[in-house]
C-alpha positions in Angstrom: -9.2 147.3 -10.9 -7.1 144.2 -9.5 -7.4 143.5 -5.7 -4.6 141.1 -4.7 -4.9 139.4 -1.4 -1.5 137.2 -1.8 0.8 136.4 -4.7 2.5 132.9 -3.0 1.8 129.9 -5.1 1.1 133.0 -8.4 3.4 135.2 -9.9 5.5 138.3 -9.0 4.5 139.3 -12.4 0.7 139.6 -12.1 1.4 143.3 -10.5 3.0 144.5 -13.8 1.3 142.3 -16.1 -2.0 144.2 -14.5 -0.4 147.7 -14.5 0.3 147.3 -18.2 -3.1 145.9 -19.3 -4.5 149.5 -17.7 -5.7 148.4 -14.5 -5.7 150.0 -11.4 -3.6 147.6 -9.0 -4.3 147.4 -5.0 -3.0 145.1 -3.0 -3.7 143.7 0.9 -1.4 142.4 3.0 -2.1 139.9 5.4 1.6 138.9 6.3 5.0 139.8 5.6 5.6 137.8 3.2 6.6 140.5 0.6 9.5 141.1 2.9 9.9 137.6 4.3 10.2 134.9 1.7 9.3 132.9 4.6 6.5 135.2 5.5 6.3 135.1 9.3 10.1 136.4 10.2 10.7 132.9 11.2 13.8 131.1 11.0 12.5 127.6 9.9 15.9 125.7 9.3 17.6 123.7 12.2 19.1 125.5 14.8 21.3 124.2 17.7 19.5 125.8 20.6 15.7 126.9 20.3 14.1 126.0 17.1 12.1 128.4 15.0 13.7 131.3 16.5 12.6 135.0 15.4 14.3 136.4 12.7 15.1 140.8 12.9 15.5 141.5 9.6 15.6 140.1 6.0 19.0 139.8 4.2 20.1 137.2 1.1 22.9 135.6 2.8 20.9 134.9 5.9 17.3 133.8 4.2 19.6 131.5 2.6 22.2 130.1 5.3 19.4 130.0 7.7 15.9 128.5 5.5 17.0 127.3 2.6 20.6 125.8 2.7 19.5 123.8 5.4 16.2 122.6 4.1 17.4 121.4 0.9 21.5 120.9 0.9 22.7 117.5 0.3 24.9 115.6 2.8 27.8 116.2 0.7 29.9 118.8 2.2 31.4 119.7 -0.8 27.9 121.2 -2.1 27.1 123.2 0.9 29.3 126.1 -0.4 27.7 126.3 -4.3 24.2 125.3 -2.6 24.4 128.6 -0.3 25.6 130.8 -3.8 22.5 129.3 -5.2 20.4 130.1 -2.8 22.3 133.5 -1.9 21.5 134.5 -5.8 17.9 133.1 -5.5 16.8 134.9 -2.8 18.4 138.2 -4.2 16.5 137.9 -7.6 13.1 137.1 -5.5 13.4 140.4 -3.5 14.2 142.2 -7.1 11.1 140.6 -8.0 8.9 142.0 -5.3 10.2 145.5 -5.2 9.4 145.4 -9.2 5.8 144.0 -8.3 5.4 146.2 -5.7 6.6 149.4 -8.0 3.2 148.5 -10.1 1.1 148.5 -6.7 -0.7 151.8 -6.8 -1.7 151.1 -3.1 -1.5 149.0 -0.1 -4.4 148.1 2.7 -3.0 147.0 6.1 -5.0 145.4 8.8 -3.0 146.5 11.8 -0.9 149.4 12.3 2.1 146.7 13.6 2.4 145.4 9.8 1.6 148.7 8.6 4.5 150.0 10.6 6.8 147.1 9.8 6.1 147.7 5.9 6.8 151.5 6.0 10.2 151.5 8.6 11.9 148.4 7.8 10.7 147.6 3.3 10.1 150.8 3.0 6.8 151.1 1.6 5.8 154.8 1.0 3.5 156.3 3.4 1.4 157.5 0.9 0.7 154.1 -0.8 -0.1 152.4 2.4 -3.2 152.8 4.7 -4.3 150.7 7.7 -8.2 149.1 7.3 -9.2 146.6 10.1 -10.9 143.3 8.6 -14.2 143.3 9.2 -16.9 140.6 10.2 -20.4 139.0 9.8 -21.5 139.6 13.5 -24.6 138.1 13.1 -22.4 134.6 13.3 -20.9 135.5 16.1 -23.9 136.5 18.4 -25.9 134.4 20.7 -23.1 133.0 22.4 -24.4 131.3 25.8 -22.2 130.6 28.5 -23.6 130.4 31.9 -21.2 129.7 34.6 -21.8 130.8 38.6 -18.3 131.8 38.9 -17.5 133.9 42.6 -13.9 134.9 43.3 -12.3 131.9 42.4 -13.3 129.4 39.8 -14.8 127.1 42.5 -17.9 125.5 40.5 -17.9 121.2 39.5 -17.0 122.2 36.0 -13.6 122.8 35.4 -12.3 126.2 33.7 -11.9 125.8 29.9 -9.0 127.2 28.2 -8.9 126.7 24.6 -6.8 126.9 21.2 -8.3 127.5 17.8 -6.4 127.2 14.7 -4.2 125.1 12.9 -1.6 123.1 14.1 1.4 124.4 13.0 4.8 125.2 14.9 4.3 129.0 14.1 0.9 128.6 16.1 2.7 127.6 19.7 0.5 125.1 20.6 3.4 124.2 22.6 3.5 127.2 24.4 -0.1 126.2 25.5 0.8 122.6 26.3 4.3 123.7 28.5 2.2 126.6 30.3 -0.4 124.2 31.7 2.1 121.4 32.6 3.4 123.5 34.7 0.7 125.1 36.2 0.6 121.2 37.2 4.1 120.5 38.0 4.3 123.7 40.7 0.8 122.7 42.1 -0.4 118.9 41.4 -3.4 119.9 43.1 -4.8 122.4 40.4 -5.6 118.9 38.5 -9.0 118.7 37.7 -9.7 122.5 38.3 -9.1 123.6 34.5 -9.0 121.3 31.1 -7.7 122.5 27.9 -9.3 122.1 24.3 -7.3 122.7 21.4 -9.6 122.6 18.2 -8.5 122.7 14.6 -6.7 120.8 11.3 -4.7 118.2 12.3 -0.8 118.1 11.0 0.5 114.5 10.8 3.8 115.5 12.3 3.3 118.3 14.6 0.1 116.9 16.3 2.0 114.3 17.1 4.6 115.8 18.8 2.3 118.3 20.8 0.3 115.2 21.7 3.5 112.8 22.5 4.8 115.9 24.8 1.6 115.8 26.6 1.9 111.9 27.3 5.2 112.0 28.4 5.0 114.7 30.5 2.2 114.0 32.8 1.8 111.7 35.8 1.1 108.1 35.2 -1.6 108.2 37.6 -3.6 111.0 35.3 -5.0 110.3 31.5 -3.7 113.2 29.2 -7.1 113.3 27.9 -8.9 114.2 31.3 -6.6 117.7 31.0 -6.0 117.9 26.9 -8.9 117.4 25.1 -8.5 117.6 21.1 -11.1 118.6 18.3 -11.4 118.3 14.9 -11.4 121.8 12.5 -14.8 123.8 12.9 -17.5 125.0 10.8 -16.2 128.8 10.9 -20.4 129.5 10.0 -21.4 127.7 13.7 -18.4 128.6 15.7 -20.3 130.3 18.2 -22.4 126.7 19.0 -19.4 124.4 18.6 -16.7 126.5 20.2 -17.1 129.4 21.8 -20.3 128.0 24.1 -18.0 125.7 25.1 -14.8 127.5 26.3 -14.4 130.1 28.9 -11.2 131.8 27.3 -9.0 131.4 24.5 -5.4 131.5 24.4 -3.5 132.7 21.3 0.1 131.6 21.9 1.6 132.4 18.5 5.4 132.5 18.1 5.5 135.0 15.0 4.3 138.8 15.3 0.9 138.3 14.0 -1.1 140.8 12.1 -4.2 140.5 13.2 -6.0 137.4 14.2 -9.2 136.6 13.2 -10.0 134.1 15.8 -9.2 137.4 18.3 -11.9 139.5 17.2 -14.1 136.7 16.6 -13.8 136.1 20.5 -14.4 140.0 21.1 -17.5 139.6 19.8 -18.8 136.6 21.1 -17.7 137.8 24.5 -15.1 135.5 25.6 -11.6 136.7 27.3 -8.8 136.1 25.2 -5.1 135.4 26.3 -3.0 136.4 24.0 1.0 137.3 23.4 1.3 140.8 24.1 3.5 141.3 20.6 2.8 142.4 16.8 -0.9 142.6 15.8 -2.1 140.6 18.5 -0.7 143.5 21.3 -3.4 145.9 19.3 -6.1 143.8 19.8 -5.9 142.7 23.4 -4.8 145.0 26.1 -3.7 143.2 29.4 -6.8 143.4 32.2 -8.7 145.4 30.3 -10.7 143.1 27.4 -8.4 139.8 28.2 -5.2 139.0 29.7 -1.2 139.3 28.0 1.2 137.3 28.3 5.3 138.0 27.4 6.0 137.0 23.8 7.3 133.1 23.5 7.6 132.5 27.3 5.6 129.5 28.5 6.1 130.8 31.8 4.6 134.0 31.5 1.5 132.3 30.0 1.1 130.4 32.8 1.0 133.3 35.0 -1.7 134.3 32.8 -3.8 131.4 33.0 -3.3 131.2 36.7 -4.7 134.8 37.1 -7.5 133.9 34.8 -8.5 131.1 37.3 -7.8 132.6 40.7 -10.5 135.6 39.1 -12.8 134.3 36.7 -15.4 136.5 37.4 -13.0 139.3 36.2 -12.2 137.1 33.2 -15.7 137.3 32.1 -15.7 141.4 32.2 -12.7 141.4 29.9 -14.8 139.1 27.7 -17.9 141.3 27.9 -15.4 144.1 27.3 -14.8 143.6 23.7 -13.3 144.8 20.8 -11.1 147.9 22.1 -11.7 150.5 19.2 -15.2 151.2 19.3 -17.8 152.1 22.2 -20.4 149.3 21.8 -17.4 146.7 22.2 -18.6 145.4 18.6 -16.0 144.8 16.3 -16.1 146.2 12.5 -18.9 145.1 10.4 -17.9 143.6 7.4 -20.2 145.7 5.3 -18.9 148.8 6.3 -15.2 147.2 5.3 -16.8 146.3 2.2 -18.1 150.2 1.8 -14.4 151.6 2.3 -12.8 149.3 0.3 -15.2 150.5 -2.5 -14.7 153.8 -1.7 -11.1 153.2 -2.1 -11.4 151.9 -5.4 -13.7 154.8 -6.7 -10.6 157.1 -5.2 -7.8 155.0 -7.2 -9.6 154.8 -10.4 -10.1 158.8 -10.5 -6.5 159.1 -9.7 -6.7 159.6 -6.4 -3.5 157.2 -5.1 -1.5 160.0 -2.6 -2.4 159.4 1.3 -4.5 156.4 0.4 
């Protein structure tokens, strides 16, 4: 049995070069990068109105014209036709590629039925090879979480509410989403100042922290330091998250620009307890239900964030309930135990190598 997790940075060929040595080949996806060469449906070249725009579908010419002429074209004009060719033949032979490694992929695991979906409608993916098996986790991390606040109707207590981003920082991550949405809680109510602060932990990038953090400076009022509202942290230890991060926030946001396929850091909140604001699209819609274990927000719209994150401190109280609420698939609120995940995945492979591979 091979178990792939990801072939970027490999080779297409390890599917087939597996198959052929007798093994039983399984593969899960955690992105769409089989489909995407990009992987997130993103269109990463420049653009002349909003930058990293969504992309609806893959297609040679586009993938090329869109993120790769651009990135890598010289300045000479007369190159840009034979550098789009190149790329345009490229791309072609790297989907080839795929649908060959993926013809030597006796089955597919999907964490969320979004990317299962996506997989089976729009690459085609046989129903039969794919199933849909949430991640699972260690909740023994992710217990003891402590939390106190005296919060009434309104969040009306000395400290101020904490909203907070984990992850990288990366422009398929919208930080900036985060940043706009509480600038303009500000800008439509200066006096909301000092009544939330927001923490955005996680691996530095040296360009884009600098622009989130230069949008943040030249944003705000002269009369109030950037750092009394933004607060920034270095990357956590994922084995004491609960102590470094999650004791000290009240909600997190998840403002991702790309249809997720299912967050970690999401379910990790779940079971900690804490509320989650998240965009109401791809994996991230399966995982948080608006008012009912955290709060959603329209997909890409800094605006209707900061609707959110004005509801979540006009009603914190409420916010915690959602927080206690949990994980959405199961009773106790817990999410799935990474040792039961490891017992199906087992029980998967005992299936395949009998030759069991139909309705996986």
């Amino acid at each position: 049995m091979v178990h792939f997790h990801h072939l970027n940075h490999l080779s297409l060929n390890l599917p087939r070069i597996a198959k052929e040595a007798g093994c039983v080949v399984l593969y899960t996806l955690h992105d769409f990068w089989l489909m995407c060469p990009r992987g997130q449906f993103l269109i990463t070249g420049p653009t002349a109105q909003e930058p990293w725009q969504q992309c609806d579908g893959q297609n040679d010419a586009k993938c090329a014209g869109y993120c790769y002429t651009n990135r890598y074209a010289t300045s000479c004009s007369s190159s840009e036709k034979l550098e789009l060719e190149y790329w345009t033949r490229w791309i072609g032979l790297r989907m080839e590629a795929v649908r060959d490694a993926c013809d030597s992929i006796d089955a597919f695991i999907a964490p969320s039925h979004h990317l299962q979906r996506k997989f089976e409608t729009q690459f085609l993916l046989p129903e039969d090879k794919i199933m849909f098996l949430p991640y699972g986790f260690d909740r023994e991390r992710l217990a003891g979480r402590q939390r106190a606040r005296n919060f009434d109707e309104v969040c009306s207590d000395d400290e101020p509410y904490v909203f907070a981003y984990i992850g990288r920082h990366q422009p398929s991550k919208g930080i900036n989403l985060l940043i706009e949405a509480a600038l303009k809680l500000i800008k439509d109510d200066p006096s909301i100042i000092g009544q939330f602060v927001v923490k955005i932990f996680g691996r530095s990038d040296m360009n884009s922290t600098a622009a989130l953090q230069r949008l943040v400076s030249e944003a705000l009022p002269e009369a109030h330091a950037p750092s009394a509202i933004f607060q920034w942290f270095p990357e956590y230890n994922n084995f004491t998250i609960v102590n470094d991060v999650f004791n000290n926030v009240d909600a997190i946001v998840v403002p991702s620009i790309w249809e997720e396929n299912s967050p970690l850091v999401i379910q990790e909140a779940q079971q900690a307890g804490v509320p989650v604001i998240s965009s109401a699209a791809g994996g991230m819609g399966e995982l948080v239900k608006n008012e009912i274990n955290g709060l959603t927000f329209k997909h890409r719209d800094h605006n209707s964030l900061a609707a959110a994150m004005l509801k979540a401190l006009n009603d914190p109280s409420s916010m915690c309930a959602m927080g206690a609420h949990g994980y959405l698939y199961s009773e106790s609120g817990n999410v799935p135990c990474a040792f039961e995940h490891a017992d199906k995945v087992l029980m998967l492979y005992a299936r395949l190598l009998h030759g069991d591979s139909t309705h996986v």
